[in-house]
C-alpha positions in Angstrom: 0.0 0.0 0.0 1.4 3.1 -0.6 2.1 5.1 2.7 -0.2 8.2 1.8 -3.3 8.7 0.2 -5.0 11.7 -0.8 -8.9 11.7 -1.3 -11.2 14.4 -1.8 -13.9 14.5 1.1 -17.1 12.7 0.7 -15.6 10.7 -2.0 -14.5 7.0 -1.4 -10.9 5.5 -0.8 -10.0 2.0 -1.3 -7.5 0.5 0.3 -5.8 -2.8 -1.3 -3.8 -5.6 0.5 -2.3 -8.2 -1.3 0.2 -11.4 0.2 1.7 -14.8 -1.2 2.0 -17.5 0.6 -1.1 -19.6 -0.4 -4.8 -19.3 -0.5 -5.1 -19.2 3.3 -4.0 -15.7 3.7 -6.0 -14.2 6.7 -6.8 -10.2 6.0 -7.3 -7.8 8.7 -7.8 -4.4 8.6 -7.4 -1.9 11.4 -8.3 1.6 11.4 -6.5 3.6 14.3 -5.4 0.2 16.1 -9.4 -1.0 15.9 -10.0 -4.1 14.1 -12.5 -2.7 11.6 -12.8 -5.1 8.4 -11.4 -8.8 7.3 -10.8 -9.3 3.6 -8.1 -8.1 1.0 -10.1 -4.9 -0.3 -11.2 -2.0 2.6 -13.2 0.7 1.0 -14.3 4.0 3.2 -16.3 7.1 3.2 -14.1 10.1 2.7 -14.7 12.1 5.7 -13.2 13.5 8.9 -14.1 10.8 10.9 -12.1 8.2 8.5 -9.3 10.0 8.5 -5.8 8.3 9.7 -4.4 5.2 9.8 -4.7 2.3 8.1 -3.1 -0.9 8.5 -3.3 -4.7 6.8 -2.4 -7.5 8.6 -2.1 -10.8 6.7 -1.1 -14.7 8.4 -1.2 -17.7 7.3 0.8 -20.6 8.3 4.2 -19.3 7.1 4.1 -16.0 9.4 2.1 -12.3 9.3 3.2 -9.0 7.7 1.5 -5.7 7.7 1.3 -2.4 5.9 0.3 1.1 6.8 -1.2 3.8 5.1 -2.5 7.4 5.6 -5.8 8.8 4.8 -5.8 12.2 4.3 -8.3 14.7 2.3 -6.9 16.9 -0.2 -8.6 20.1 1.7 -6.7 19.2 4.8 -3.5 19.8 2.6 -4.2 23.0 0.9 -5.7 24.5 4.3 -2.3 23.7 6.1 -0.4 25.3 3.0 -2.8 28.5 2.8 
């Protein structure tokens, strides 16, 4: 995942995890350290409330990994610039 992503507010952001290691991968998804979603493919409502971090966490019988990424709005960028 890349470790930014800009959205515009009220739009959606989807959020892709992918893993090898077989076709038992386990996919979790946390959203500020809260277990929110299980599956490769997270999708949210652009809005203040959803925005932060994101993070996937795959196992599967050969060990776990994870990524993080950043939701920001585009707004939130130009306001700090401004």
């Amino acid at each position: 995942m890349p470790p930014v992503i800009l959205e515009v507010n009220g739009s959606m952001a989807t959020f892709n995890c992918t893993a090898g290691g077989g076709p038992y991968n386990i996919f979790e998804w946390y959203f500020m350290g809260n277990m929110v979603f299980t599956g490769p493919v997270y999708t949210v409502y652009v809005n203040p409330m959803t925005f932060g971090e994101y993070t996937c966490q795959v196992s599967n019988d050969a060990g776990s990994g994870s990524s993080t990424s950043t939701l920001f709005c585009e707004s939130q960028l130009l306001d700090c610039i401004c």
